[in-house]
DRENBANU-225217 format. One record per residue: x, y, z of N, C-alpha, C in turn; residue number from 1. Coordinates in pm, 1 decimal. Example, Ala and Ser with C-alpha at 12.3 -4.5 7.8 and 13.67 -1.06 7.14 Angstrom:
       nX       nY       nZ      caX      caY      caZ       cX       cY       cZ   k
   1319.0   -569.0    780.0   1230.0   -450.0    780.0   1320.0   -330.0    780.0   1
   1285.0   -225.0    708.0   1367.0   -106.0    714.0   1290.0      3.0    787.0   2
//
This chain:
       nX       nY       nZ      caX      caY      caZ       cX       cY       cZ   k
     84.5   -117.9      0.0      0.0      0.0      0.0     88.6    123.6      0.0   1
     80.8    222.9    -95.7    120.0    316.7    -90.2    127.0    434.0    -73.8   2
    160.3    549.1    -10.5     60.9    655.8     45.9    105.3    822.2    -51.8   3
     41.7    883.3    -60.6     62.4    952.0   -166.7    101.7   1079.3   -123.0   4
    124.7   1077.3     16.2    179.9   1171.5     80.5    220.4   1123.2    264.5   5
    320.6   1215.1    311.4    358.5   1140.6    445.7    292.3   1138.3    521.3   6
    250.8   1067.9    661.7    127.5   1099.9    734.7    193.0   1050.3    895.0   7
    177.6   1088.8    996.9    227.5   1089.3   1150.9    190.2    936.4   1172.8   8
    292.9    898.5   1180.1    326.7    740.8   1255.1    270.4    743.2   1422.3   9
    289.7    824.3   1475.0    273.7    828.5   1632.8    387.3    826.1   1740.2  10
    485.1    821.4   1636.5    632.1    789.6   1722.4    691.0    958.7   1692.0  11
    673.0   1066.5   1821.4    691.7   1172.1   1841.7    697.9   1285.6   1745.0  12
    574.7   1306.4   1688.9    557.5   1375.2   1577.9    612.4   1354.7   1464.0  13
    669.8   1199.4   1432.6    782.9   1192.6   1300.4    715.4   1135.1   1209.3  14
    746.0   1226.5   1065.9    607.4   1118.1    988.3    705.3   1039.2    869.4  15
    590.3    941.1    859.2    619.2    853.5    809.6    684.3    825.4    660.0  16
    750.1    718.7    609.7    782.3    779.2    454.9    698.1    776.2    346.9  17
    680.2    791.7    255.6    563.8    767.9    108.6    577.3    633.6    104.9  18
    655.8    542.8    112.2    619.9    383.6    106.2    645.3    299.8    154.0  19
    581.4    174.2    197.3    625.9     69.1    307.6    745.3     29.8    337.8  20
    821.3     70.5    208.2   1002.4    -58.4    219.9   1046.3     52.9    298.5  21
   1051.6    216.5    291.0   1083.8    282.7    346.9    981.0    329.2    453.8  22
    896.3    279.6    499.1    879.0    303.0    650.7    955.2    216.8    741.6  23
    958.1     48.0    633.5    977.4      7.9    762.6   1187.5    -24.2    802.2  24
   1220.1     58.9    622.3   1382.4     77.0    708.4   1408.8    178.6    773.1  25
   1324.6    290.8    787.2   1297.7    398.2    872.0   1274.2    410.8    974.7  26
   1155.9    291.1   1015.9   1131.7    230.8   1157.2   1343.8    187.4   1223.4  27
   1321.8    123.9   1227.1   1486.8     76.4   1260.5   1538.2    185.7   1258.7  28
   1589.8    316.5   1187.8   1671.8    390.6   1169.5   1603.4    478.3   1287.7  29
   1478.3    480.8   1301.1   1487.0    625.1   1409.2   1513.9    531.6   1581.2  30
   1535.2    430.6   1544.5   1548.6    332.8   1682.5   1676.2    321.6   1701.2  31
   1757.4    341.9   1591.1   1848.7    376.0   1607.5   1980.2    545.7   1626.6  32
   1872.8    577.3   1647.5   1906.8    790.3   1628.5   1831.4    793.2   1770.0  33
   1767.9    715.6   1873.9   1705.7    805.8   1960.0   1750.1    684.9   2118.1  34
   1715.9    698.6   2202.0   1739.5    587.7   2337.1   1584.9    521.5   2357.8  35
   1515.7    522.4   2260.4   1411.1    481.5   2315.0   1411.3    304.8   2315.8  36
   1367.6    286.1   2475.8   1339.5    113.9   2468.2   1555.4     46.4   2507.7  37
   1633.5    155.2   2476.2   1750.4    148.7   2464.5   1752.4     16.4   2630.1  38
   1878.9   -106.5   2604.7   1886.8   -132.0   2713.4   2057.6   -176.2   2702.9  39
   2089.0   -108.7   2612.2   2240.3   -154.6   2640.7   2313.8      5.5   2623.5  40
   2455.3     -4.2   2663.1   2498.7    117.4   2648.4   2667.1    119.2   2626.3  41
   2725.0    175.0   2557.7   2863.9    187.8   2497.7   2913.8    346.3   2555.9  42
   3071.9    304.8   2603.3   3136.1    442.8   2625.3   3207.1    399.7   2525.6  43
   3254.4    507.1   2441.6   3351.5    494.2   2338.4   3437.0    579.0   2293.5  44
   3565.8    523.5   2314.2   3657.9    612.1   2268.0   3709.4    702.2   2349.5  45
   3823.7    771.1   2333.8   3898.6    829.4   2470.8   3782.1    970.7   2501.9  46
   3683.8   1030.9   2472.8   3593.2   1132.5   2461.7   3506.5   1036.9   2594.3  47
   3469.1    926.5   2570.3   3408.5    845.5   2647.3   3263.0    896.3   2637.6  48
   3221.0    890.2   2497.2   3097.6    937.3   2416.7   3025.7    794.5   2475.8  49
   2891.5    786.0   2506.8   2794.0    764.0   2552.8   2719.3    722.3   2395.8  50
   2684.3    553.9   2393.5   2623.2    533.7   2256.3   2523.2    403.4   2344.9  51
   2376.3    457.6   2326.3   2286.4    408.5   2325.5   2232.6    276.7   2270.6  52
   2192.1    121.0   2292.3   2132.5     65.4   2160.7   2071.1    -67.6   2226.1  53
   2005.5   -159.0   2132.2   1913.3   -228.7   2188.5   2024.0   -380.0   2157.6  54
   2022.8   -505.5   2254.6   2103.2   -557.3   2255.7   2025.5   -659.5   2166.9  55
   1898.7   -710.3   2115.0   1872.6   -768.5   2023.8   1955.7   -768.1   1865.1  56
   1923.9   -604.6   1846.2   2009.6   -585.1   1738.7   2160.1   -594.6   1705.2  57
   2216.2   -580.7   1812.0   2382.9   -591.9   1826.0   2382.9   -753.3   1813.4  58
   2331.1   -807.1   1858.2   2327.1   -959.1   1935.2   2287.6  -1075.9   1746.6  59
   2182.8  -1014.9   1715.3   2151.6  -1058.8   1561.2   2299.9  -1053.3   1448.1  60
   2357.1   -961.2   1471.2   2472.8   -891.8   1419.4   2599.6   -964.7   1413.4  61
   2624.9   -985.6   1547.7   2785.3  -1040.6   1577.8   2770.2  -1157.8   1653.4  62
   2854.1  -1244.5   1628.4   2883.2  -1338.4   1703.3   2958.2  -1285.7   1843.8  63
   3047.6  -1168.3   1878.6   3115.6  -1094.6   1930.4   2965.9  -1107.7   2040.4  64
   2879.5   -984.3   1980.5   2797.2   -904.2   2086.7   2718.3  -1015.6   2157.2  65
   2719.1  -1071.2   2064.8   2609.5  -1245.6   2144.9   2682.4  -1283.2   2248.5  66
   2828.8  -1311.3   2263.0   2881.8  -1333.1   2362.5   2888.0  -1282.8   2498.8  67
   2890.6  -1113.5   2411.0   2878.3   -970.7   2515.8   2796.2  -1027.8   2608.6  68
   2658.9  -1019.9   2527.0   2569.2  -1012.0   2617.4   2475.7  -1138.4   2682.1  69
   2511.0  -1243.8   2637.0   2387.7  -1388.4   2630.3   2517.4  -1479.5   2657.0  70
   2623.2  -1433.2   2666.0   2747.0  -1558.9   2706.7   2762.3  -1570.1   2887.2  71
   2841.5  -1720.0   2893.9   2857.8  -1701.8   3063.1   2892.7  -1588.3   3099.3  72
   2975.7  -1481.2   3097.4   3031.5  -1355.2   3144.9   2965.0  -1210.0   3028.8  73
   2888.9  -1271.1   3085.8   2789.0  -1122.0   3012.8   2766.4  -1022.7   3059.9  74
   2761.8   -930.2   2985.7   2787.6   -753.0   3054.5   2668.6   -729.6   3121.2  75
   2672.8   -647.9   3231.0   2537.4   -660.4   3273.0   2529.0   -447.2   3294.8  76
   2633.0   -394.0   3295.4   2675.2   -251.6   3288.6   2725.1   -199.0   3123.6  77
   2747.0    -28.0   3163.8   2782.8     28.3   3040.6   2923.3   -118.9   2981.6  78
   2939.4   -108.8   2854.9   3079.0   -145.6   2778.9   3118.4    -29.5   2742.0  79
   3281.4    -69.3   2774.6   3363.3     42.2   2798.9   3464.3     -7.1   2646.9  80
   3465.8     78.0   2532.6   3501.7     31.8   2404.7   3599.0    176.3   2397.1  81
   3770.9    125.0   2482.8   3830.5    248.0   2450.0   3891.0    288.0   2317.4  82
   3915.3    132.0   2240.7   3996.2    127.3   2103.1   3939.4    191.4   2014.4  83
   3809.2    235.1   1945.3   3729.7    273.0   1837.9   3669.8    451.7   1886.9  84
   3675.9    477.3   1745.8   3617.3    656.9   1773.9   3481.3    603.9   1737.0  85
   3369.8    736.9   1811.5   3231.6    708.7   1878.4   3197.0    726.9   1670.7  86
   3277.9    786.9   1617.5   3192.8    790.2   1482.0   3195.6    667.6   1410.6  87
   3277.1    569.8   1445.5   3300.9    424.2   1349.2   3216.5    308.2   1434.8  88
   3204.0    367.2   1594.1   3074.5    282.9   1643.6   2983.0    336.5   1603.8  89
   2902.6    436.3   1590.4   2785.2    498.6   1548.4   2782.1    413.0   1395.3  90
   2843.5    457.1   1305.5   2860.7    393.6   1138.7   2814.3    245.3   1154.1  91
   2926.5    192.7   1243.8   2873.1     20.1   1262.7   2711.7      7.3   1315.3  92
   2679.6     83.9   1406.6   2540.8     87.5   1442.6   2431.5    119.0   1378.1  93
   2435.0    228.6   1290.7   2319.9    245.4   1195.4   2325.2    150.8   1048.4  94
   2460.8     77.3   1045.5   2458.2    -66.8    949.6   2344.4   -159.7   1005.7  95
   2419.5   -225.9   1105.0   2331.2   -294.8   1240.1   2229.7   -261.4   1228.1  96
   2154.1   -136.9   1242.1   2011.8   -151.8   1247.5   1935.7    -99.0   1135.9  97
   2053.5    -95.8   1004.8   1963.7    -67.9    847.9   1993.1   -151.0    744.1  98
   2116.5   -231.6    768.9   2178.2   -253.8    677.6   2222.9   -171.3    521.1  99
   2202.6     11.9    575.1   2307.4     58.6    500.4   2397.1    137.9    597.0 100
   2490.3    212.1    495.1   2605.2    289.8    533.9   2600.7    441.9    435.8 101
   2627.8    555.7    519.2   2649.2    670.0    495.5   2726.5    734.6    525.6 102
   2866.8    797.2    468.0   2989.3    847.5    509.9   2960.8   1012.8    517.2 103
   2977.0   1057.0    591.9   3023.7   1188.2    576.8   3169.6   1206.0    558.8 104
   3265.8   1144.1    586.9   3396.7   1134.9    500.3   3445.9    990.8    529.9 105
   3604.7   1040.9    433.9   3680.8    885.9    446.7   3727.3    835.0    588.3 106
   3747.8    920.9    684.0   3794.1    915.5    773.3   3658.5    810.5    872.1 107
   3555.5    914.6    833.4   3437.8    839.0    941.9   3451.2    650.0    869.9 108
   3417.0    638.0    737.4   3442.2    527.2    731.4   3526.3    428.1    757.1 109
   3617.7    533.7    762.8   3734.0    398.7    778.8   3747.9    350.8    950.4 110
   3685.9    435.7   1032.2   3666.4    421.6   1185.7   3562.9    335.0   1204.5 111
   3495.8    327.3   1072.5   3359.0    200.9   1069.7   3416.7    114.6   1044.2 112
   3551.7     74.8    976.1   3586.0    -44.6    919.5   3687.0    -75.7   1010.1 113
   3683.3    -14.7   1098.4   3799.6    -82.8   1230.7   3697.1   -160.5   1289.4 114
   3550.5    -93.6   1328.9   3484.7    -95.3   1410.7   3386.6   -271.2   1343.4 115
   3411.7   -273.8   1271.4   3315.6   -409.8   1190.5   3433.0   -507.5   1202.8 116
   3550.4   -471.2   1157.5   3679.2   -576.7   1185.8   3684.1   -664.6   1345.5 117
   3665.4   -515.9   1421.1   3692.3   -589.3   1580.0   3558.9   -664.3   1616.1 118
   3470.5   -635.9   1549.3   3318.4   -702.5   1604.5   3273.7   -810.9   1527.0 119
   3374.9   -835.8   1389.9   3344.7   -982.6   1344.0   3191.9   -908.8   1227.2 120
   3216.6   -773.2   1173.9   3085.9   -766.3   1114.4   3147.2   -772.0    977.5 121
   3156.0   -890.5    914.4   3230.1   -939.2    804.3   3152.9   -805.7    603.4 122
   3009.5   -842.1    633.0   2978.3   -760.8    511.5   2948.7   -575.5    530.7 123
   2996.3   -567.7    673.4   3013.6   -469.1    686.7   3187.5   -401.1    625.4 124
   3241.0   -471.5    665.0   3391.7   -467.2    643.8   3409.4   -456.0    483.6 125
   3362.0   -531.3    417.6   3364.5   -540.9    282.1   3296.4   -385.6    198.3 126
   3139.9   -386.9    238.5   3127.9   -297.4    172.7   3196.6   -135.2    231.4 127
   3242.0   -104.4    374.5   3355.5    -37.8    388.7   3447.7    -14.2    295.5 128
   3491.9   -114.8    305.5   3639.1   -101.7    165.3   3617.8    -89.7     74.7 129
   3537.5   -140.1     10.0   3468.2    -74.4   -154.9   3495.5     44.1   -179.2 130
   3390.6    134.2   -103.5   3356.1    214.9    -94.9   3469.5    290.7    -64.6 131
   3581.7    303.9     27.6   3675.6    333.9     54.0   3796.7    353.1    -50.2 132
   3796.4    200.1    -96.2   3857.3    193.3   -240.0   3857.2    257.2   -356.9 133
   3719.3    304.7   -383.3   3666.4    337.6   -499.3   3701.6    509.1   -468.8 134
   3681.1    570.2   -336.3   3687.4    742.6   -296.2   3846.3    745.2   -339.3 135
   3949.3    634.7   -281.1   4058.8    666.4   -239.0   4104.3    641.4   -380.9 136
   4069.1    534.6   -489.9   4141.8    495.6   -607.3   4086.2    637.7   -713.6 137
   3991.9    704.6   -664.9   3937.2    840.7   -762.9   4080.4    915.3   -712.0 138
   4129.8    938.6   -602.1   4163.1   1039.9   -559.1   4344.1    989.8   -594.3 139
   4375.9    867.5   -611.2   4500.9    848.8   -651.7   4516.1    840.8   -799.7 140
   4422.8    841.5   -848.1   4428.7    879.5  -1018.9   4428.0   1008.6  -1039.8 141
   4362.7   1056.3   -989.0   4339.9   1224.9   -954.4   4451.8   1304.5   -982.6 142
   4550.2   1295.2   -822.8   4619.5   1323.7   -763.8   4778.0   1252.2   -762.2 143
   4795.5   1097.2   -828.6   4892.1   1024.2   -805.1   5005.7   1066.0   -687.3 144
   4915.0   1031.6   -590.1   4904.6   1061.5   -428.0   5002.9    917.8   -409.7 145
   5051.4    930.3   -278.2   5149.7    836.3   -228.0   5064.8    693.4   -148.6 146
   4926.1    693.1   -148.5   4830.7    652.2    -49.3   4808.9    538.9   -157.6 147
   4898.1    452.8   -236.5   4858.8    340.8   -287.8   4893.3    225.6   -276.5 148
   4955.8    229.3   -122.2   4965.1     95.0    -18.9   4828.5    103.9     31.4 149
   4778.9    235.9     90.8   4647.8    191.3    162.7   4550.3    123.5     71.7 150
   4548.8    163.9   -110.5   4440.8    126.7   -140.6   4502.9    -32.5   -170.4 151
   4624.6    -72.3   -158.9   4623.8   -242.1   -198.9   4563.8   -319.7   -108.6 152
   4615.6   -272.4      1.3   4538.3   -321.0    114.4   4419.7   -367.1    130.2 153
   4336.8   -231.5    118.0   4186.6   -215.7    122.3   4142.3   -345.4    -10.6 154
   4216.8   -352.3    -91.2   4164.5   -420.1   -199.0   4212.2   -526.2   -184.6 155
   4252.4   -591.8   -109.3   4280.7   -725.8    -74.7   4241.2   -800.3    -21.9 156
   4192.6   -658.8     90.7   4100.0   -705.8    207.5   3976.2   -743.2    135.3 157
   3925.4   -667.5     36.8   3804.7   -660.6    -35.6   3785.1   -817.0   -138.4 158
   3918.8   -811.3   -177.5   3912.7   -961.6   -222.4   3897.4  -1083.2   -159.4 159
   3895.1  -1079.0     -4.8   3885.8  -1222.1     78.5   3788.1  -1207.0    163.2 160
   3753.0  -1076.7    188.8   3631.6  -1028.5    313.4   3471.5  -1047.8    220.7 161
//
């Protein structure tokens, strides 16, 4: 069913999108932008940024977070995640709960692709590097920039991940 204009969902004045596939990856995405229902919680990074999220979704995700949280020694407080910046957990998180990805730069991504590496989020990692590959291989044709160890890398990784 399709609606021919947006109309108030009930979830705090936010309305809804023009069509079902996008309400309901929209649903997920604002569950993931807000603490609501939130029962797990991440400090991250030496800022010790405060990241909100529901442990179903982490838990569906990683073999890692399943452990986190549903293994004998399961977190029962904040996780304290000093290795990763709060923007490459955030990136990994709105994957997690959309299955896409949106860079505001190379940098944020590539803090996502640490952040999918350490958590075992394998097609996260991949399409990271693509994407990474493809900004960084524009910009070494471009530029014939010195940065074409990083892209072998990335493309290696891309070949086995």
């Amino acid at each position: 069913m399709n609606f021919l204009r947006s109309k108030p969902d009930g979830i705090a004045g936010v309305s809804a999108p023009l069509n079902e596939t996008e309400t309901f990856r929209n649903r997920f995405l604002r569950l993931a932008d807000s603490d609501m229902l939130a029962d797990c919680e991440f400090v991250v990074g030496p800022q010790k940024t405060v990241i909100k999220g529901h442990k179903v979704f982490f838990c569906a995700a990683s073999d890692v977070f399943h452990a986190m949280f549903l293994g004998a020694l399961k977190e029962t407080k904040a996780v304290h995640v000093e290795d990763l910046e709060p923007d490459g957990f955030q990136g990994m998180k709105k994957y997690i709960y959309t299955g896409q990805t949106k860079f505001k730069s190379v940098f944020e991504a590539l803090a996502t692709f640490v952040a999918a590496r350490k958590y075992l989020i394998v097609t996260l990692g991949s399409l990271v590097s693509k994407e990474v590959y493809v900004k960084i291989q524009v910009q070494v044709d471009k530029t014939a920039c010195k940065n074409e160890r990083i892209v072998l890398n990335l493309h290696s990784y891309n070949k086995t991940g």
